[in-house]
N, C-alpha and C positions, 0 to 999 in steps of 0.2 A: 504493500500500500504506500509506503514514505515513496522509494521511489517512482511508482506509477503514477501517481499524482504529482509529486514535483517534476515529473521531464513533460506529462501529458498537462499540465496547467502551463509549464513554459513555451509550448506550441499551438496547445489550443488558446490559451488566454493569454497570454502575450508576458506571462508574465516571467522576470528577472531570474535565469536557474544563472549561476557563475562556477565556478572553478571550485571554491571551497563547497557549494551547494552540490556538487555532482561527487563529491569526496563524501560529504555528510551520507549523501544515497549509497555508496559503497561501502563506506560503516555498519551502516544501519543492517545492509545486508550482510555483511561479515558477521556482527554482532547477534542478527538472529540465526543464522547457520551455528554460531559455535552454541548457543542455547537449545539449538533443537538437538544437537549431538548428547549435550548433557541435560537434556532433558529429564526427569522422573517418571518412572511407569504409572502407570494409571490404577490404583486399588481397584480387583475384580467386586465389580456394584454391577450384578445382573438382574434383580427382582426391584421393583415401585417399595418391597416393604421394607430392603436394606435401603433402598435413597430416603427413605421416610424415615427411619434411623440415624441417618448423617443428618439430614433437614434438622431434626427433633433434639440434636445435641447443645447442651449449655454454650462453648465455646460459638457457636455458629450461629445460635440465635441472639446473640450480643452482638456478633459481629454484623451481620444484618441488620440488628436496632440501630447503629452506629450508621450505615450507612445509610439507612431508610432516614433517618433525622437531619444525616448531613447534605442529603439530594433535597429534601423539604425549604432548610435552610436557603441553598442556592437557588431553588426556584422562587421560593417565595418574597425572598429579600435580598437578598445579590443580585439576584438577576437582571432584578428590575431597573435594579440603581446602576452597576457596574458593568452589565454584561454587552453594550454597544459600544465600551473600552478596554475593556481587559478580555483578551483571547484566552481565559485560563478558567470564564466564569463557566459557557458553554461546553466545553471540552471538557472538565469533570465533570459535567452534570452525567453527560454521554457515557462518562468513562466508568462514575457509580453504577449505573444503572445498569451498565455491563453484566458487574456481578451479579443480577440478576437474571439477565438474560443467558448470559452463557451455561448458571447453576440450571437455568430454566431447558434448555438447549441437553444438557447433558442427560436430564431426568427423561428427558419424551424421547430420548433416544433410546433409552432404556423401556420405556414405553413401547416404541414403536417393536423392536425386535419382540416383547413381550406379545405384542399381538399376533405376529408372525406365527409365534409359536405357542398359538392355541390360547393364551393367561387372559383374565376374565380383566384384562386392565382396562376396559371403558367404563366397568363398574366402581374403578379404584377413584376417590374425590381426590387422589394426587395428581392424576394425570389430569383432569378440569382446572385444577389449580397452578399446574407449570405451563397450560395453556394462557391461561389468563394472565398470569405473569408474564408469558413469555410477549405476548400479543401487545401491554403495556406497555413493556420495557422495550421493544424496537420501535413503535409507535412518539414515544417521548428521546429516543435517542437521534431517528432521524428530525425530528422536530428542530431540536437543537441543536443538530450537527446542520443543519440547511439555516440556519441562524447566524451560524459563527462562518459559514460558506458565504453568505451575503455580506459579511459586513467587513472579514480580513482573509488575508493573505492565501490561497488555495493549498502553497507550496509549504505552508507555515502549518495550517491547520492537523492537517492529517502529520503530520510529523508528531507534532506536539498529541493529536490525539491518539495515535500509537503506542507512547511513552506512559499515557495515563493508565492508556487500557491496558498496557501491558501488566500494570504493574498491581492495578487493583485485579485481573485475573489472576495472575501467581499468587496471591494473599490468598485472594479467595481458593485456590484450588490446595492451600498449604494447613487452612483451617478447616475444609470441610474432606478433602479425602485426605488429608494425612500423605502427601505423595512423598515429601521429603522427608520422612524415617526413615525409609532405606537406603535414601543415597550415601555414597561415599562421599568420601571430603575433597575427590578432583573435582567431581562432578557438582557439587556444590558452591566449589570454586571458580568450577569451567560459566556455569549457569550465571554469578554473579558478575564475572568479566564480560560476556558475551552482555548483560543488560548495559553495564558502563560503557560498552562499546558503541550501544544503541543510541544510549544518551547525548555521548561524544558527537556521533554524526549528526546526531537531532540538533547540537548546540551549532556546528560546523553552517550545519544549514537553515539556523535562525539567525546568528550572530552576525554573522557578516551576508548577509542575504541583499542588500545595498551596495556593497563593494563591486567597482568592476575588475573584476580579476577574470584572466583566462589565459589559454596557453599561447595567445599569440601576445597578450602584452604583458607576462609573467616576468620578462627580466627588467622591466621596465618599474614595476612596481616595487621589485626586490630591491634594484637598484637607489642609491640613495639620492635625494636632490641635491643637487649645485647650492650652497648658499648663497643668492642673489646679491647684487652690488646695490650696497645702498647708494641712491642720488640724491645729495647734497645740494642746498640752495644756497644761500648766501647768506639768511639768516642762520643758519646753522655754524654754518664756517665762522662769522661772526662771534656769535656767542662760545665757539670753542676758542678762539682767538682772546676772546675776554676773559674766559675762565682760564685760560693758559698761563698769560703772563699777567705777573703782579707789578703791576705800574705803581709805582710813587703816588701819593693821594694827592701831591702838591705840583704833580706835571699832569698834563691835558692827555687824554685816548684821541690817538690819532686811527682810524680805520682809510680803508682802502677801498672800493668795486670797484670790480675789474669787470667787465661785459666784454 
């Protein structure tokens, strides 16, 4: 997504991709390749009554309360006031809600093969209820994703909302299946450098997103400037000529123009 959008907004809309911005898109991708290598497997949740179980747990329904509170917050009073200037109001809103949509996404898939195979899950009220959720949470994500698309940057957006969503996904998927108990410490290690690498490129291609850098005027830029020749007028000459010598207070300043 970061970079299909930043190369497809710099051709289809006209808008600024540069040198460091096309560096940030080969990050972003280096940085999720080394994440999906070290990935975490996925706890086996085959049955509506195990994900009812993970749903139903202390840790996960705080976690939820947390961010059901903090999406309320942003829509209801941030939004209104900050969010046609700050590109960070819209983009969490999209990014909380995520965590719903994705917990919602995972259950009905579990759903779906359940049906497949013969399980009475249309009678189950969890699968009504990750429907419903699910049906909300993409409903209020595009809302506010075509919000923060109207008002900034196309090449900015989706970068930034990648970073957000990435991030409240792994939380979420670290509180409710437990995926990180079994990893090792590379992989744990590999997982948190590949996100910093994500970041990196994210910043690459928000920070200098202004700058005109590319590789035909790169040594030019590297290059340092000439310190310009200051031009001197006569009143200046002047006044260094007075501040220079210390004339007798009892003999006259004689000055000079020359044209």
């Amino acid at each position: 997504s970061v970079p299909c959008s930043a190369i497809l907004s710099s051709y289809l809309l006209g808008e600024r991709l540069n040198l460091l911005g096309k560096l940030g898109c080969l990050l972003s991708l280096v940085g999720s390749t080394v994440m999906v290598i070290h990935a975490p497997e996925d706890e086996e949740v085959t049955t509506l009554e195990e994900m009812t179980s993970k749903l139903q747990e202390p840790g996960f329904l705080a976690y939820a309360a947390i961010l059901l509170a903090l999406c309320l917050l942003l829509i209801f009073y941030l939004a209104p006031r900050y969010g046609q200037s700050n590109i960070l109001i819209y983009l969490t809103i999209c990014s909380v809600i995520g965590a719903f949509s994705v917990s919602s996404v995972k259950g009905l898939g579990i759903a779906i093969k359940g049906f497949f195979a013969g399980q009475p899950v249309l009678q189950n009220p969890l699968t009504w209820i990750l429907v419903i959720t699910l049906v909300a949470s993409i409903t209020t994500q595009i809302n506010y994703l075509n919000k923060s698309l109207d008002i900034f940057n196309t090449s900015l957006v989706f970068p930034i909302y990648y970073v957000l969503f990435t991030t409240i996904v792994i939380t979420t998927s670290i509180i409710l299946f437990k995926e990180w108990v079994t990893m090792t410490v590379v992989d744990i290690i590999g997982t948190v450098c590949g996100f910093l690498t994500i970041i990196l490129g994210v910043f690459l291609l928000h920070a200098f997103k202004d700058m005109d850098v590319s590789l035909g005027n790169l040594p030019q830029v590297l290059q340092n400037e000439q310190p310009s020749q200051v031009t001197r007028d006569d009143k200046n000459i002047l006044i260094e000529v007075d501040n220079s010598s210390i004339a007798p207070e009892d003999k006259p300043k004689v000055f000079m123009l020359c044209t």
